[in-house]
ZAKEVO-715361 format. One record per residue (C-alpha): residue number from 1; residue in one letter; x, y, z. Coordinates in nm, 4 decimals, padded with zeros to 6 digits. Last residue first. Layout:
% residues N
NUM/A/X/Y/Z $
...
This chain:
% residues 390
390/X/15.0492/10.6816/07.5520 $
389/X/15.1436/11.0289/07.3524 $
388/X/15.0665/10.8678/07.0536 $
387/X/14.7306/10.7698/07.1951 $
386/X/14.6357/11.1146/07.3202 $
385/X/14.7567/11.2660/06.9864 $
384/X/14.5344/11.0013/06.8076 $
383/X/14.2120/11.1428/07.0573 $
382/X/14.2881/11.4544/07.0002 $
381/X/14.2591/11.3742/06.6676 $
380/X/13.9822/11.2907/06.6271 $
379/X/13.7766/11.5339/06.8603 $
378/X/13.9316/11.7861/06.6290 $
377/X/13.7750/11.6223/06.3382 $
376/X/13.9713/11.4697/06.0775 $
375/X/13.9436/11.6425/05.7473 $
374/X/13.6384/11.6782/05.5182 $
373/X/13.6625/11.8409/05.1282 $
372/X/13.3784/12.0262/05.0707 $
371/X/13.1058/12.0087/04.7801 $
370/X/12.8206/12.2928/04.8196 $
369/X/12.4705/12.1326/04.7786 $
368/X/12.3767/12.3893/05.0963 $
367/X/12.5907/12.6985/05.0845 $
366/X/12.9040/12.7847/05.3088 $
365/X/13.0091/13.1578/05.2472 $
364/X/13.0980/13.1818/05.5959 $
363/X/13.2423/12.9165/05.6040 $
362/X/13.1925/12.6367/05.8821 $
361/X/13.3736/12.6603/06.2176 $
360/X/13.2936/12.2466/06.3326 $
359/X/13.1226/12.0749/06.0515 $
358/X/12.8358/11.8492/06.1668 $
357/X/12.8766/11.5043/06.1043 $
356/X/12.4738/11.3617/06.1268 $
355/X/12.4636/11.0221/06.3324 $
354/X/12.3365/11.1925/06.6248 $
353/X/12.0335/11.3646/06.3827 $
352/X/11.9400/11.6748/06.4288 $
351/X/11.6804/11.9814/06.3680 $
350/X/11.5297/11.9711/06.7373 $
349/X/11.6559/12.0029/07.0809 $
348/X/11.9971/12.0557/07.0379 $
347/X/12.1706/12.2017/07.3635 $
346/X/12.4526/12.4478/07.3739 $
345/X/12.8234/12.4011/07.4258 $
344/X/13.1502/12.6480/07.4979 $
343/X/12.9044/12.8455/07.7631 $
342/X/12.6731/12.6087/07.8351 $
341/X/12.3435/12.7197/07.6546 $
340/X/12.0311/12.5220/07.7043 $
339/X/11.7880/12.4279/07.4431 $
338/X/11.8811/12.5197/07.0623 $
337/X/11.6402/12.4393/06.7740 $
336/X/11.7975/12.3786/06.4241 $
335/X/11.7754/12.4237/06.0805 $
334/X/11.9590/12.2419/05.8738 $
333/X/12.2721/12.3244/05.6220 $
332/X/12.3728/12.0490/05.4291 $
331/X/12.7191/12.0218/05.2675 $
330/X/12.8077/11.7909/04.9963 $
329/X/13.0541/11.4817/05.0035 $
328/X/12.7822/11.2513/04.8758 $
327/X/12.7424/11.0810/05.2355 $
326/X/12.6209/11.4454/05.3191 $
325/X/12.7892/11.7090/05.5415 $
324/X/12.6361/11.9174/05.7988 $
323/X/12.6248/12.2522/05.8807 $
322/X/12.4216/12.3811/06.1707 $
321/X/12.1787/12.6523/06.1270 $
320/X/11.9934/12.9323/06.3620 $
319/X/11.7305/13.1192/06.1245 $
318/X/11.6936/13.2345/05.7582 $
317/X/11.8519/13.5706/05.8234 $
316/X/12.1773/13.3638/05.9118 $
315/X/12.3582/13.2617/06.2403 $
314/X/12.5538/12.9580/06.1801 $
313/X/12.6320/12.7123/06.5080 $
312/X/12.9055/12.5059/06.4926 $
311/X/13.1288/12.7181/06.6713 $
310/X/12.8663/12.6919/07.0249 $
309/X/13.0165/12.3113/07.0620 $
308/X/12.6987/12.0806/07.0476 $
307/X/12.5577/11.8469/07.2761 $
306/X/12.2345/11.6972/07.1612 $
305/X/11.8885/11.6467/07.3365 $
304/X/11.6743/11.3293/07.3938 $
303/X/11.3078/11.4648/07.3625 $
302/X/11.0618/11.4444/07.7121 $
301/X/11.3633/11.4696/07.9336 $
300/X/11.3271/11.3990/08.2669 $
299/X/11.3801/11.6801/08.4783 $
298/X/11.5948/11.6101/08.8165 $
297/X/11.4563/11.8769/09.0264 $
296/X/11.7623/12.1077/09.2775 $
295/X/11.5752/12.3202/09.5266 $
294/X/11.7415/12.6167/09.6410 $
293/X/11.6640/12.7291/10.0451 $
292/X/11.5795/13.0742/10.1672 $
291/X/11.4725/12.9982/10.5475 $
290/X/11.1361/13.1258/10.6930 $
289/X/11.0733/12.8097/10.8657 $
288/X/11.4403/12.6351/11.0557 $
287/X/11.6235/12.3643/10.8968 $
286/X/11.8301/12.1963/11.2402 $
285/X/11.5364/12.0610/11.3795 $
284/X/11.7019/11.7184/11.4537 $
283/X/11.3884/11.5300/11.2677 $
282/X/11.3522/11.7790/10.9909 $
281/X/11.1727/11.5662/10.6787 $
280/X/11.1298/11.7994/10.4052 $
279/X/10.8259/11.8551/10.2184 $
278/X/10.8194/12.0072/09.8781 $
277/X/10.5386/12.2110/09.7548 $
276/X/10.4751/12.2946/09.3807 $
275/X/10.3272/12.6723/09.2562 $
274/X/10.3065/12.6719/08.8758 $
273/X/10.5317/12.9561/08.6886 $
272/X/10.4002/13.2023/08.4125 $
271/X/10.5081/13.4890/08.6692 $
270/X/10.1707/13.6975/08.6539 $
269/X/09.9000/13.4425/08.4925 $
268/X/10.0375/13.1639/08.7720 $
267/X/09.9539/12.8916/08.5941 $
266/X/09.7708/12.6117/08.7744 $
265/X/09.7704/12.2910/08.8961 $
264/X/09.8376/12.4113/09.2660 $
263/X/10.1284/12.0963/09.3267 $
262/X/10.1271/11.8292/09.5790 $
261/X/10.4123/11.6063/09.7521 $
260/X/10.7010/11.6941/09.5496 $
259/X/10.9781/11.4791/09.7475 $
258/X/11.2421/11.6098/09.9899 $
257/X/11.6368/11.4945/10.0293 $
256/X/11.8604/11.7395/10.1894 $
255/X/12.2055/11.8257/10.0418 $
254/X/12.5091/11.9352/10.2687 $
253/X/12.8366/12.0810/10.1121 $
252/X/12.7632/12.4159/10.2597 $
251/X/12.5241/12.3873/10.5505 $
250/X/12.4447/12.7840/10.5949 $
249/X/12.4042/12.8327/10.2064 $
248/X/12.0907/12.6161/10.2093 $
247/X/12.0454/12.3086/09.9661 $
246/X/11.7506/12.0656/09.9243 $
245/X/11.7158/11.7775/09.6650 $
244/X/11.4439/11.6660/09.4899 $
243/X/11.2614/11.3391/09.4132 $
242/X/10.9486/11.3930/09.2223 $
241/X/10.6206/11.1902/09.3803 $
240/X/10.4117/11.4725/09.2680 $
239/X/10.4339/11.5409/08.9352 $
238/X/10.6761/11.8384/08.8200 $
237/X/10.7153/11.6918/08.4657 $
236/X/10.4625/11.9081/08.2726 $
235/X/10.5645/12.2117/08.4313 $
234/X/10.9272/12.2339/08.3272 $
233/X/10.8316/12.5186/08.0052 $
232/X/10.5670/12.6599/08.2551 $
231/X/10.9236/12.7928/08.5150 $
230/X/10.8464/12.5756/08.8903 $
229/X/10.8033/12.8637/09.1672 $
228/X/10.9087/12.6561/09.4698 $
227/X/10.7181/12.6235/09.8243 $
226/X/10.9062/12.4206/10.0469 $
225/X/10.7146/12.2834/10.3310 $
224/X/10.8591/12.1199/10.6335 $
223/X/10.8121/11.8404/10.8534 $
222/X/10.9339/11.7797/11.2453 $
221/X/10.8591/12.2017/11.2621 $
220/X/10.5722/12.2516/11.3935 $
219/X/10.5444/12.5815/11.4889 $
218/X/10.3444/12.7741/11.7719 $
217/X/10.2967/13.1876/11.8095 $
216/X/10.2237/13.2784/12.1432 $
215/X/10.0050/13.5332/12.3179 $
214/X/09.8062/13.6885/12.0073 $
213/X/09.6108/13.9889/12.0738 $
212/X/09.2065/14.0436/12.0127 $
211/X/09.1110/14.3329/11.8430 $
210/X/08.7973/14.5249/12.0234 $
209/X/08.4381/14.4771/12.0953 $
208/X/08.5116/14.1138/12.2142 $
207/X/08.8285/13.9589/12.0856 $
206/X/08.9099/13.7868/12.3285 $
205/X/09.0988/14.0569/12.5314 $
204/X/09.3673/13.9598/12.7987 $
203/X/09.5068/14.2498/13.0318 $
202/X/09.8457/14.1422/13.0958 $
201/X/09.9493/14.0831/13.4806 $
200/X/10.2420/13.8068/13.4176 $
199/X/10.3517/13.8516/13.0212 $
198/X/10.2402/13.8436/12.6485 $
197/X/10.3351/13.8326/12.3193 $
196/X/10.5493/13.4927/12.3187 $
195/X/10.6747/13.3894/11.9727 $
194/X/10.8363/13.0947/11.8065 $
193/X/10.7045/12.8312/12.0739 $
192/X/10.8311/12.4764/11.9227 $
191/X/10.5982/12.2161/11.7687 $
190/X/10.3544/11.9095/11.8772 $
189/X/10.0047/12.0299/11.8581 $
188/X/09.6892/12.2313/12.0045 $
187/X/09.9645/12.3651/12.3048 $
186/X/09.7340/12.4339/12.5891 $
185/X/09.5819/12.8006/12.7253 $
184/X/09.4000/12.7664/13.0404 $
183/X/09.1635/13.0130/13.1001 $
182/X/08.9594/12.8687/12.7997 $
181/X/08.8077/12.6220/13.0871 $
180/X/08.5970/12.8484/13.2282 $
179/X/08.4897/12.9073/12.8705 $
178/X/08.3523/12.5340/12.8652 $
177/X/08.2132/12.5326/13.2212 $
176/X/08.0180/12.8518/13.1016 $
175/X/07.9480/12.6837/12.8000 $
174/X/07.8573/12.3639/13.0464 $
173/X/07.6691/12.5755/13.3361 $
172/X/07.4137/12.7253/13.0437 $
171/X/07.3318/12.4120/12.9011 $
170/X/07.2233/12.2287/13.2441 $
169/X/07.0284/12.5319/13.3335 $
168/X/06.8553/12.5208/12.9467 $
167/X/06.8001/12.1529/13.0281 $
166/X/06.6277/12.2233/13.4013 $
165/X/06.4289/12.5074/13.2453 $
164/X/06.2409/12.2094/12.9834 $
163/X/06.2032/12.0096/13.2821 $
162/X/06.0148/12.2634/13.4735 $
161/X/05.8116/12.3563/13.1573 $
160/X/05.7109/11.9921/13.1532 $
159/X/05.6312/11.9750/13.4874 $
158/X/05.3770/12.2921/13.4540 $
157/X/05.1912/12.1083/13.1136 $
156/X/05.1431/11.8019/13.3789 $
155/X/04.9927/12.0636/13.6496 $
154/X/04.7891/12.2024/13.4200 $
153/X/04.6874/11.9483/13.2425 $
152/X/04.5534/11.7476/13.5773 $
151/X/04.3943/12.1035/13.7045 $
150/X/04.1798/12.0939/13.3354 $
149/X/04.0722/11.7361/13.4065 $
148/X/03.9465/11.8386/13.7186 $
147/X/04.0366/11.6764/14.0950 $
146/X/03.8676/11.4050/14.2886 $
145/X/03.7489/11.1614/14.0002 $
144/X/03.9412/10.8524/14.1716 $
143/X/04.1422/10.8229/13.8225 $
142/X/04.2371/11.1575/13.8629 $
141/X/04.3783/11.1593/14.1953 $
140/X/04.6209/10.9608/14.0224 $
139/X/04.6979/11.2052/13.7800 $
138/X/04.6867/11.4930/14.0410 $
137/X/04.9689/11.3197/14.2604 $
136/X/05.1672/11.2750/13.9225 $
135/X/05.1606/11.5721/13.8303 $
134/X/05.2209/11.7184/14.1591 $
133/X/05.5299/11.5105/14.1961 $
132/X/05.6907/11.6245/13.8872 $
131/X/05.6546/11.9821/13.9354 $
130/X/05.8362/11.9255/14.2968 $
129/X/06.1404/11.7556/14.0886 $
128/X/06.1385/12.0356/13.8430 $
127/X/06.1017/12.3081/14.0639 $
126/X/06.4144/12.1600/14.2595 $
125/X/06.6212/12.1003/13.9415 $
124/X/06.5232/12.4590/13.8142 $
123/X/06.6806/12.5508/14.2011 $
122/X/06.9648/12.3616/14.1369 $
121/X/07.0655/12.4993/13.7767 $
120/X/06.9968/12.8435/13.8642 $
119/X/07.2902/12.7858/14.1682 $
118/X/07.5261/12.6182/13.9041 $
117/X/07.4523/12.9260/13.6802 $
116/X/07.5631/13.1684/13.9683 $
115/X/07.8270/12.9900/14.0537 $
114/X/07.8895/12.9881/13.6413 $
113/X/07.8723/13.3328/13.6008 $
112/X/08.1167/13.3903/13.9443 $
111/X/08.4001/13.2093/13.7562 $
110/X/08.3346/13.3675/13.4479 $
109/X/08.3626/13.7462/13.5970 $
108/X/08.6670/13.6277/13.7854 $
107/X/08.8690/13.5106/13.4687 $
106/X/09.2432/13.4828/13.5405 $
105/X/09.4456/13.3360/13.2588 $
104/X/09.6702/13.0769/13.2942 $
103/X/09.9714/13.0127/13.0052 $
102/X/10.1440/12.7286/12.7804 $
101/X/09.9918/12.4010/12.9537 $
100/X/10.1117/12.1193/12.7035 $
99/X/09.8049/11.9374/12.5527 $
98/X/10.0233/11.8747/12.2174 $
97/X/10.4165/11.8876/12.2934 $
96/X/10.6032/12.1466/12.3895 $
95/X/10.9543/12.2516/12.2568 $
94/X/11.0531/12.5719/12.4073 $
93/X/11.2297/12.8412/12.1148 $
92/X/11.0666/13.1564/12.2876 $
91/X/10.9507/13.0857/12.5703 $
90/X/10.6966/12.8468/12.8131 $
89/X/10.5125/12.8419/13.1351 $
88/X/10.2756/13.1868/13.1265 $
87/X/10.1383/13.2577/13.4558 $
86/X/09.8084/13.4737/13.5888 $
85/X/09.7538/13.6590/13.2686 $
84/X/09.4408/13.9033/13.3283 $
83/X/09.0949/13.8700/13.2387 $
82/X/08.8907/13.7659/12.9172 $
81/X/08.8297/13.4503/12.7928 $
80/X/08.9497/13.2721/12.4323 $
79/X/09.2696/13.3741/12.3901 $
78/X/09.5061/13.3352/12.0837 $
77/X/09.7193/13.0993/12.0028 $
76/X/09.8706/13.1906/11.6486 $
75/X/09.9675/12.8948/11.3987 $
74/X/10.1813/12.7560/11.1877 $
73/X/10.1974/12.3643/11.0758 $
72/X/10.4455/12.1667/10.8119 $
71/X/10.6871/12.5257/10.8888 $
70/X/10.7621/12.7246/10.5916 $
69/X/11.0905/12.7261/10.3677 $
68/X/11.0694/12.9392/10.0805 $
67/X/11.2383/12.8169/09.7504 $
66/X/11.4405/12.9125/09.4938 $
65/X/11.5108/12.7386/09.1693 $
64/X/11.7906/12.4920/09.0755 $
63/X/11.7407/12.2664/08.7153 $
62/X/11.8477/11.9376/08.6571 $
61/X/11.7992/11.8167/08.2986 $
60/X/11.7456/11.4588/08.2619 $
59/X/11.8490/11.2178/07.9533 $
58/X/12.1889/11.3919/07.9353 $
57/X/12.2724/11.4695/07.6008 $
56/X/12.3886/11.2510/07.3630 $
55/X/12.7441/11.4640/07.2064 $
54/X/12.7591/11.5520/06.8102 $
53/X/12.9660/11.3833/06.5720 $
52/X/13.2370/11.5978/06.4722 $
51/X/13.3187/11.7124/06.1385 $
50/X/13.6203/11.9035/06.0103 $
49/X/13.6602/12.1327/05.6910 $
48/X/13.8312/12.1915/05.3646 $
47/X/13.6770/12.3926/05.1431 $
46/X/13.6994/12.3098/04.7330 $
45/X/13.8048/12.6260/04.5675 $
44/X/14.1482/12.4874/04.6467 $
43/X/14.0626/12.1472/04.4167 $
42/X/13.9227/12.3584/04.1396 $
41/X/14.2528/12.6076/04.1220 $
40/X/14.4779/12.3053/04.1285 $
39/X/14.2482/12.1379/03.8507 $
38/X/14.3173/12.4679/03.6239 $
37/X/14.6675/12.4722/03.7249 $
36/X/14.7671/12.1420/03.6478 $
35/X/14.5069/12.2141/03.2915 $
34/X/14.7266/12.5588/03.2874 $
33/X/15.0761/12.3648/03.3206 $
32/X/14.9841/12.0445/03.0767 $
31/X/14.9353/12.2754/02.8362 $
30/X/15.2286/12.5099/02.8553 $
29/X/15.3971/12.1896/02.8652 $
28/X/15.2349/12.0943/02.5453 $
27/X/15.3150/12.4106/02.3810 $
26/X/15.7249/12.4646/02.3706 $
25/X/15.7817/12.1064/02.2822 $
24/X/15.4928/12.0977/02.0119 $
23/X/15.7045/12.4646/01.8734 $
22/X/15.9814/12.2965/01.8148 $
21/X/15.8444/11.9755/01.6982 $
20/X/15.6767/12.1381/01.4300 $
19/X/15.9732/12.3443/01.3215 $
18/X/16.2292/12.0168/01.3063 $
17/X/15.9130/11.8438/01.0872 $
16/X/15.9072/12.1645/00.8694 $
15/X/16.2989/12.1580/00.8644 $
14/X/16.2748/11.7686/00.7739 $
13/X/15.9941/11.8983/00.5298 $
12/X/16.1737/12.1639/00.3752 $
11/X/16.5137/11.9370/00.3314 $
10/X/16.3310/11.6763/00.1687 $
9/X/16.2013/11.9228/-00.0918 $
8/X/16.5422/11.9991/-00.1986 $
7/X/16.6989/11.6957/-00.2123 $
6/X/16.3962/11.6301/-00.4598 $
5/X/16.4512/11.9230/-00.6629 $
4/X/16.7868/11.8814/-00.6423 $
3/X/16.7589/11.4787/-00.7591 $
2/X/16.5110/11.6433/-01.0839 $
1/X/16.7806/11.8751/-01.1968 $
């Protein structure tokens, strides 16, 4: 009885021990399945992204703005004596140089003012040389007693009237010498003739009692001045001495050199842009005033921007962001400050580091602290592709 109990008991626990490993076999792989599945599910949850390295930007900016071509000097000639235009000796696009004779005027009325003044001027001279002898004749007749002390001062007090009409004579005969000579119009500098008002037989009007009327219009165009509105943000660096660059759409391909010579060192309150003159040198006289030119500046820098591609950038309520990744594997989104836009790129000014790896097309759910999983860039391997293809 006892060996069948025993037998008996031996049998339950090798079919115990056969159960047991039965159901161990069916359980641990279920295991080992949802813990595979559990740590699959953890590493998908886990985004995968690239990183580039952003671009230095260029330490200058350029930047093109209009500007208004004017001649160095501009000026009206206008006439200074009335009469009648006798001859006028150069056009409309004549060169002349300063002194040049550019028109006669006739001016009878002058003419005969200052016969007449010449005349007055001789006969004060006359007075004044007899004046002068009698003074003298009664001074010395004054020593001998012969003649009054009150004659003497008379006589000296009438010379020195005499000589005071011979000045006034001798002033009147040069103005009217001087405006004599305003009926010949000269050229006050070198330039070219942009505008003749006037021809043979014109009545000519000074000015006097009525408005006067320009007869030429004068140029000097060896040197020019470009004006250029310069944005407030740029103001700081247009100093004089800035090299720039000149381009006009009727010399394609052509580029001018000019220098900021002088600025108006202040804000226009209207256009928030500060008035800066260029000059030009124009020996051949090929840029002509009045021209619409642009006006490329080479900017330097005050920060050293970054290049960025425009899918970098995140657009959220708590500003512009870029997405960056940690040396801890997490991401860190910064706050940035954009400068010029490209197109495909923009320009960092602020908020970034060159040795930061921002992540190119970053999540939209992408949180700072956030562990991601980084790839090769797409800069990378372009660059591998470019090798294996060598």
């Amino acid at each position: 009885m006892r060996r069948e109990s025993g037998r008996g008991v031996l049998i339950a626990i090798v079919a115990l021990a056969i159960v047991a490993a039965v159901v161990i076999a069916g359980i641990v792989p279920r295991f080992k399945a949802r813990a595979a599945l559990k740590t699959e599910t953890r590493e998908l949850a886990i985004p995968t992204v690239a990183v580039i390295h952003p671009k230095s930007g260029d330490p200058r900016t350029e930047i093109v703005l209009p500007g208004n071509m004017e001649a160095f000097a501009d000026s009206p000639i206008y006439a200074r004596a009335n009469g009648y235009l006798k001859a006028w000796y150069h056009d409309i696009g004549s060169r002349v140089k300063k002194g040049d004779l550019l028109a006669v005027i006739e001016s009878p009325e002058v003419d005969q003012q200052l016969d007449q003044a010449r005349a007055d001027l001789n006969t004060a001279k006359a007075n004044y040389a007899l004046a002068q002898t009698t003074a003298e004749r009664y001074q010395n007749l004054l020593k001998s007693g012969s003649v009054a002390k009150q004659d003497v001062d008379n006589a000296v007090g009438d010379f020195e009237a005499k000589k005071a009409t011979v000045a006034s004579a001798e002033a009147n005969v040069k103005r009217l010498e001087q405006l004599q000579s305003f009926e010949k119009v000269y050229a006050p500098f070198d330039g070219v003739i942009t505008a003749r008002n006037t021809d043979v037989g014109h009545l000519i009007n000074s000015g006097a009692g009525s408005p006067a009327t320009e007869l030429f219009h004068i140029s000097s165009i060896r040197k020019l001045r470009v004006y250029v509105n310069v944005p407030q943000q740029y103001s700081a660096s247009a100093r004089p001495g800035l090299p720039a660059t000149i381009t006009l759409p009727e010399f394609p391909g052509r580029h001018f050199p000019g220098t900021l010579v002088r600025t108006s060192e202040s804000i226009d309150a209207a256009s928030r842009t500060l008035l800066v003159e260029v000059d030009v040198d124009n020996p051949t006289g090929e840029l002509l005033p009045g021209a619409y030119a642009e006006v490329h500046f080479q900017i330097p820098n005050a920060t050293r921007a970054l290049i960025l591609p425009v899918s970098a950038l995140i657009f959220r309520a708590q500003g512009l962001q870029v997405a960056t990744v940690a040396e801890n594997g997490r991401a860190v989104l910064k706050n940035v400050t954009l400068g010029r836009d490209f197109g495909n790129e923009v320009e960092v000014i602020a908020g970034l580091d060159p040795a930061d790896k921002v992540i190119i097309d970053p999540p939209d759910s992408l949180v700072s602290g956030e562990l991601v999983r980084v790839v090769s860039s797409r800069e990378e391997s372009g660059q591998s592709a470019s090798g294996d293809g060598q």
